[in-house]
C-alpha positions as CSV (number, residue, x, y, z in Angstrom):
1,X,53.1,92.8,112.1
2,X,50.8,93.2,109.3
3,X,49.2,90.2,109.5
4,X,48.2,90.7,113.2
5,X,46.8,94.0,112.7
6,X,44.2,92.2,109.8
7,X,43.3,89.4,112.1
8,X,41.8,91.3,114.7
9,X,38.0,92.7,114.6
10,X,37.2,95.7,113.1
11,X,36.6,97.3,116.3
12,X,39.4,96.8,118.2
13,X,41.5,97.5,115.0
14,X,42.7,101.4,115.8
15,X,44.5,104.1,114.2
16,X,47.2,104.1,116.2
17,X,47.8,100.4,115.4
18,X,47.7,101.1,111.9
19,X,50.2,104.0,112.3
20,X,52.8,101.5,114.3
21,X,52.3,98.8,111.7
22,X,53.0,101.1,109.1
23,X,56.0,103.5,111.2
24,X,57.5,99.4,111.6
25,X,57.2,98.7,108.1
26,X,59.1,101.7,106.7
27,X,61.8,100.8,109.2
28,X,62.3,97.8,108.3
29,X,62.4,99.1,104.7
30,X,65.4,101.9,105.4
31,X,66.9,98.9,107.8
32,X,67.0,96.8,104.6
33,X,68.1,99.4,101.9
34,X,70.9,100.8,104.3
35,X,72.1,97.1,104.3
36,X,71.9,96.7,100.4
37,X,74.0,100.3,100.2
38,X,76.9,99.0,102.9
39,X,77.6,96.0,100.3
40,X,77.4,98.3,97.4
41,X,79.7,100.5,98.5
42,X,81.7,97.6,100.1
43,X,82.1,96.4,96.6
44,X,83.1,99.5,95.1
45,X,85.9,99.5,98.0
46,X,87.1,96.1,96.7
47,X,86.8,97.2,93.3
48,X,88.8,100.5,94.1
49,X,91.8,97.8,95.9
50,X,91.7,96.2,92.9
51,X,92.0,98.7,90.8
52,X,94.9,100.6,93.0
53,X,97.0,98.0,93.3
54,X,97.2,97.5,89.7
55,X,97.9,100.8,89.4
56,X,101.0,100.7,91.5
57,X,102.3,97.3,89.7
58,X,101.6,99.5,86.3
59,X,104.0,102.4,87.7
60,X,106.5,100.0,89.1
61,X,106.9,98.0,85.8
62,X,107.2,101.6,84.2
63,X,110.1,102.9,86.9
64,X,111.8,99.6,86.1
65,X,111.6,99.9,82.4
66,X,112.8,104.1,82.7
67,X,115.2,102.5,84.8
68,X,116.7,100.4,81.6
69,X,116.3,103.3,79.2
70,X,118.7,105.0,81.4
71,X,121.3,102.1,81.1
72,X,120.4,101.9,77.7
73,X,121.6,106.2,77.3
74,X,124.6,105.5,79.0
75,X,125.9,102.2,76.8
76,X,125.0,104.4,73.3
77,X,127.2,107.3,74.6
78,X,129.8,104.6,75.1
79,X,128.9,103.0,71.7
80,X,129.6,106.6,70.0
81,X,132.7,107.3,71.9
82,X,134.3,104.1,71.4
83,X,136.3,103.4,67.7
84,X,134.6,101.9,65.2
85,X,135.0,98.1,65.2
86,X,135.6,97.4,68.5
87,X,132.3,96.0,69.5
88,X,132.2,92.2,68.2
89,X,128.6,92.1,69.0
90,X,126.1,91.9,66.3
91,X,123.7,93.7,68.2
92,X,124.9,96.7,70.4
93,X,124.8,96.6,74.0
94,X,122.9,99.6,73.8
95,X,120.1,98.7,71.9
96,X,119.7,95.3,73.9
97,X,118.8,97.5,76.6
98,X,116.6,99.6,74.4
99,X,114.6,96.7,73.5
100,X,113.7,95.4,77.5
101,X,113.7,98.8,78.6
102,X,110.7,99.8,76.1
103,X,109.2,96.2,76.4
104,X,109.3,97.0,80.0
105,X,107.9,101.0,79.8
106,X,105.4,99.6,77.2
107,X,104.0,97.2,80.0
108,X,104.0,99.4,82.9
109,X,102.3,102.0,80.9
110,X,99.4,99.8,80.1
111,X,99.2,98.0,83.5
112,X,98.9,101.8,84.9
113,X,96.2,103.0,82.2
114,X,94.1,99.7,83.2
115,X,94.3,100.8,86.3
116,X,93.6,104.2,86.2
117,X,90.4,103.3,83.9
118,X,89.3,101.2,86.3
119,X,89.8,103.6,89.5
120,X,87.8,106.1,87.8
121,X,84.9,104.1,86.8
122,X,84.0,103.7,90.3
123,X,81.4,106.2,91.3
124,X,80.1,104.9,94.8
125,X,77.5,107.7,95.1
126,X,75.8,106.8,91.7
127,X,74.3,103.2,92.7
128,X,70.5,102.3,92.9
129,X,71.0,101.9,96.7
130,X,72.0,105.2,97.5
131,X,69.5,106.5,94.8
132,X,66.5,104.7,96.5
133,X,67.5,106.2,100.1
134,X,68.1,109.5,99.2
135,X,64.5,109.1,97.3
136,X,63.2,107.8,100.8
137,X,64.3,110.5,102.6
138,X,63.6,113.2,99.8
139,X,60.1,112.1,100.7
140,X,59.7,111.5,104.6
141,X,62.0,115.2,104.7
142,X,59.0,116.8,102.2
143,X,55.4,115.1,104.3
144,X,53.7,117.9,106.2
């Protein structure tokens, strides 16, 4: 478009043909940066996926492991009600669930705070593609 506006005389070269050149040139332009901010933003969008559905495996590991704390309550109230001696188990019953229940909790509870650190470091209205556009139309919005 350019290009055929500087290959034709000087005289037949007119305003108006400079104008369109120039009115197609800056369309093109927001054509092409409204394309770069659809990926952007469809990458934050995958990112955000991402990022939610580790968030839900997190709190699902943690249920799971609250889950087996509450076993774990109810066999050391049986422990301490029962005499002493009549458990021929090294290691309680109890406490058995008191280990994979916090293993389990501990788990969870970092899956979720990955995932909630991830989830909030996407900021889709704080990429150069959106900052460029609203630049472009700060300025076409100001001409007089």
């Amino acid at each position: 478009m350019a290009t055929e506006v500087q290959n034709q005389p000087v005289d037949q070269k007119s305003l108006t043909s400079l104008v369109t050149g120039i009115v197609d040139d800056f369309q093109d332009l927001i054509k092409q940066q409204l394309q770069l901010t659809r990926k952007e933003i469809e990458a934050d969008f995958r990112k955000g996926k991402e990022a939610a559905s580790l968030l839900v495996a997190g709190l699902g590991v943690f249920f799971l492991g609250g889950i087996v704390l509450c076993l774990m309550l109810s066999h050391l109230i049986h422990w301490l009600a029962s005499p002493a001696g009549t458990d021929p188990a090294a290691f309680p019953l109890w406490a058995c669930h008191a280990v994979v229940g916090g293993v389990l909790a501990l788990i969870g509870g970092g899956m979720t705070c990955a995932g909630w650190k991830t989830f909030h470091s996407i900021d889709p209205l704080q990429n150069p593609a959106t900052e460029a556009l609203k630049e472009n139309v700060q300025w076409l919005t100001n001409q007089k």
